[in-house]
C-alpha positions as CSV (number, residue, x, y, z in Angstrom):
1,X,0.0,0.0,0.0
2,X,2.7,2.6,1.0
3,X,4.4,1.7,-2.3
4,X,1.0,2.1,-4.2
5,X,1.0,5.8,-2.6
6,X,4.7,6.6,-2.8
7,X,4.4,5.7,-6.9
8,X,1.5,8.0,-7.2
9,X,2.8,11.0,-6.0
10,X,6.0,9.9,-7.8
11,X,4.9,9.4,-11.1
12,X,2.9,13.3,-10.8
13,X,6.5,14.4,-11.0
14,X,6.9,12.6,-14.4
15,X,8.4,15.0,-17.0
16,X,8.2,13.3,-20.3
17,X,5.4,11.0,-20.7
18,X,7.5,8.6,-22.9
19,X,8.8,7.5,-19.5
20,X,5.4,6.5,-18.3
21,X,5.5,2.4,-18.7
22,X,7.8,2.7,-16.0
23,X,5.2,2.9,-13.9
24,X,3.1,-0.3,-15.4
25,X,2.4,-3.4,-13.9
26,X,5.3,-5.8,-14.2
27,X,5.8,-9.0,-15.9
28,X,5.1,-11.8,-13.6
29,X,8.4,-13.7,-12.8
30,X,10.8,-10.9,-14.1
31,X,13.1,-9.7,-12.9
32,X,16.2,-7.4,-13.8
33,X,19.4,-8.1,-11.5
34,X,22.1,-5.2,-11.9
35,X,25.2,-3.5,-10.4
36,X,27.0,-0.7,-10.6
37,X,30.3,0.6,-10.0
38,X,31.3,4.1,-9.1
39,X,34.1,6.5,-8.5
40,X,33.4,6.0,-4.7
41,X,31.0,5.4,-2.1
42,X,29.3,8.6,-1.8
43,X,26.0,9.3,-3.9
44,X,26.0,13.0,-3.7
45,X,30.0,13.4,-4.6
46,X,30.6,10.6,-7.0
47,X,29.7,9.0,-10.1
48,X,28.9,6.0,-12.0
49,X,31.7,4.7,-14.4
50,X,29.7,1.1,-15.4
51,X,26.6,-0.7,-15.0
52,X,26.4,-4.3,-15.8
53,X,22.3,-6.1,-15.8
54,X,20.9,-9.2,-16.4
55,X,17.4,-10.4,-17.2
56,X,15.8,-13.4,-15.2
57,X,12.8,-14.9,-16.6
58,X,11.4,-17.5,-14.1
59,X,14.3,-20.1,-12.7
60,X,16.6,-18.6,-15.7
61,X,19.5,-16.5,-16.5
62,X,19.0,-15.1,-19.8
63,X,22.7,-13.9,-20.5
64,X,21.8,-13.1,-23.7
65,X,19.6,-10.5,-22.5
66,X,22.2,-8.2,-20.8
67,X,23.6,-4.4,-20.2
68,X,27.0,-3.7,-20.1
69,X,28.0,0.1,-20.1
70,X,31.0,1.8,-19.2
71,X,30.4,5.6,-18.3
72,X,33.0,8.8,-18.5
73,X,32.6,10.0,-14.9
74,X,32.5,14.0,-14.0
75,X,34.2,13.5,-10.8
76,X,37.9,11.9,-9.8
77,X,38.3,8.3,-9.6
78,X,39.1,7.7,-5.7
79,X,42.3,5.6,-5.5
80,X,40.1,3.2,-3.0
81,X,37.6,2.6,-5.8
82,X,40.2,1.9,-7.9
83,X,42.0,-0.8,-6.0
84,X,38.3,-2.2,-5.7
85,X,36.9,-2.5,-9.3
86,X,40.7,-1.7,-11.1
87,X,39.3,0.5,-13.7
88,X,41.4,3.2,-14.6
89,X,40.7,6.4,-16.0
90,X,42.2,5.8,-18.8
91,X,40.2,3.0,-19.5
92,X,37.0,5.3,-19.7
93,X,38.4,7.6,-22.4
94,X,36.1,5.3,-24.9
95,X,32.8,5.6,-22.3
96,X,29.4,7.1,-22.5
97,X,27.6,10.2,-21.9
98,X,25.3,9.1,-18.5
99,X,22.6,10.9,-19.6
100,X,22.5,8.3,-22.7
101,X,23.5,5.4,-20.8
102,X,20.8,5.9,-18.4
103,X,18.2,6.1,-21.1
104,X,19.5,3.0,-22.5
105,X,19.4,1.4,-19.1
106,X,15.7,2.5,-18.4
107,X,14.8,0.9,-22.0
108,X,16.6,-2.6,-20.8
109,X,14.9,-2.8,-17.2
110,X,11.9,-1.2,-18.1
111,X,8.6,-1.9,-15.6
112,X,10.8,-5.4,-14.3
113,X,11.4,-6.1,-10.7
114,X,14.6,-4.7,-9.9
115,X,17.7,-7.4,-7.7
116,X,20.9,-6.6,-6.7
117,X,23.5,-6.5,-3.7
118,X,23.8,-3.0,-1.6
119,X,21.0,-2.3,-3.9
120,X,19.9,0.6,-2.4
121,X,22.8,2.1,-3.3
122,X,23.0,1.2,-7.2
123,X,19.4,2.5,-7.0
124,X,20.2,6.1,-5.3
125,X,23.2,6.2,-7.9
126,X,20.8,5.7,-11.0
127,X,18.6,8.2,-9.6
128,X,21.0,11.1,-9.1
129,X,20.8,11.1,-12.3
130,X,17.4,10.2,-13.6
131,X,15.4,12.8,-11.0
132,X,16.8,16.1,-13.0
133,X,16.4,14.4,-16.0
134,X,13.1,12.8,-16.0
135,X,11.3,14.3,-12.5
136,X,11.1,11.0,-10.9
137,X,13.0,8.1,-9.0
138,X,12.9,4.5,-10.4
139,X,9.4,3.1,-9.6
140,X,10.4,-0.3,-9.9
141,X,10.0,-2.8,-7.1
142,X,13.1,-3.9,-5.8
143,X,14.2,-6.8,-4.1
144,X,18.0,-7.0,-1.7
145,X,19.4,-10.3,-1.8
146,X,20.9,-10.0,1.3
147,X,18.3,-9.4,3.4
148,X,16.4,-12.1,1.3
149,X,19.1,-14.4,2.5
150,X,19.2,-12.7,6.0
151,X,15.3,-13.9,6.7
152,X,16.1,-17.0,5.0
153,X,19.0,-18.4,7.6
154,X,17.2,-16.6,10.5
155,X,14.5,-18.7,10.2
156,X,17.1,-21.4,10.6
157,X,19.0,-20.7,13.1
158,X,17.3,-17.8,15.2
159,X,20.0,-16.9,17.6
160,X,22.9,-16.7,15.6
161,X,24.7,-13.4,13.8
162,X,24.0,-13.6,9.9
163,X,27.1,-13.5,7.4
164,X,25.9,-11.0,5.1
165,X,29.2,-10.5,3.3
166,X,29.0,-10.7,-0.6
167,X,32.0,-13.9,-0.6
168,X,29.9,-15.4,2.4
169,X,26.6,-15.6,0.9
170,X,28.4,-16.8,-1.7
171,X,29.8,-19.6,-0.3
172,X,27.2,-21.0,1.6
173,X,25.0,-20.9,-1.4
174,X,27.6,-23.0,-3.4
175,X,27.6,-20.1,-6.5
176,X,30.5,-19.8,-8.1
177,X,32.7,-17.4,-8.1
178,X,33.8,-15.3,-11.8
179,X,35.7,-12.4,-11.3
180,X,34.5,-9.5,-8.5
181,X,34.0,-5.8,-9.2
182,X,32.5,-6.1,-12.7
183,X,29.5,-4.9,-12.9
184,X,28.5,-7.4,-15.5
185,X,30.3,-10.5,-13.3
186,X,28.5,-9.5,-9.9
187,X,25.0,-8.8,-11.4
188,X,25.4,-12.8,-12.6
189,X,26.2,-14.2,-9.5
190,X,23.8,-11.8,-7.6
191,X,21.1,-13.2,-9.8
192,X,22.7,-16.7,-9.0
193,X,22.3,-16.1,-5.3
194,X,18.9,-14.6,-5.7
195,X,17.6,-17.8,-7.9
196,X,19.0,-19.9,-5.5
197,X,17.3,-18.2,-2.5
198,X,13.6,-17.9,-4.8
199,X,13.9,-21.7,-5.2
200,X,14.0,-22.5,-1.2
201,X,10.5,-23.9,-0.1
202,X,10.3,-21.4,2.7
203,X,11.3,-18.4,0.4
204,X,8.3,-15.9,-0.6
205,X,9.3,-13.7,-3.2
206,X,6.0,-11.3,-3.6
């Protein structure tokens, strides 16, 4: 219900009507799973430099169906960042304009259900830019894997302190691991994780 509200006075702000299947009902049993990385960790001072998404449709990864973007940033690249996701600077002489990337992403995910990891994040990142741009925030209903997976073990083992660590979940989940810090590489095993997780019998995803 608070949702229902929230989208209403969300979508009022809507700029450009071409935007407006955003707002839709979505498909039944899809979902896109994405990550992005950044020139650091702060929303209001830094910037995206790549987005990587993936389509699931029901129990499967449709890797043909996916978004990989690399962005020219406005800001600095923060050494930290760097040593993180080792993309350089000069690597992003060849990138996008956001403001093109970001239409180009809104196409891809469209009215799907949104997964990812520290997804609130990715989310608050995408709409730094889309707000100015279009008037609102993504509408989409978004789902955190790892508070998915936190209510999942809880209800196993109540009394104990939850691993929520990317590697952790990981592990325990048996996914395998492809390279870290590509946005491409962690929106797979994300979606991996999240599959794995939709598929337990005591796992609601609404």
């Amino acid at each position: 219900m608070f949702r229902t509200i929230q989208n209403y006075f969300n979508k009022k702000n809507l700029k450009d009507e071409r935007y407006s299947y955003l707002f839709d009902n979505p498909v039944d049993d899809e979902y896109i799973c994405f990550d992005c990385e950044t020139t650091g960790l702060s929303v209001e001072n830094d910037d995206i430099i790549s987005i990587g998404a993936v389509l699931i449709k029901g129990n499967t990864i449709v890797s043909s169906e996916k978004f990989v973007k690399f962005v020219k940033p406005k800001t600095k690249l923060q050494i930290e960042a760097i040593k993180v996701h080792h993309i350089r600077e000069m690597d992003l002489e060849e990138a996008e304009d956001i403001d093109n990337v970001i239409e180009e992403f809104l196409k891809f995910i469209g009215n799907r259900k949104l997964v990812g990891y520290f997804l609130e994040f990715d989310i608050a990142m995408v709409n730094k830019y889309l707000k100015p741009k279009i008037g609102i925030k993504l509408p989409n209903k978004s789902y955190e894997v790892s508070a998915i997976y936190h209510d999942y073990k809880i209800e196993k083992i109540p009394q104990s302190n939850v691993d929520l660590r990317f590697d952790a979940i990981m592990k325990d989940l048996q996914v395998p691991e492809m390279g870290k810090h590509d946005a491409y590489n962690d929106a797979i095993m994300t979606a991996m994780m999240f599959l794995k997780l939709k598929n337990q019998p005591k796992v609601k995803i609404k």
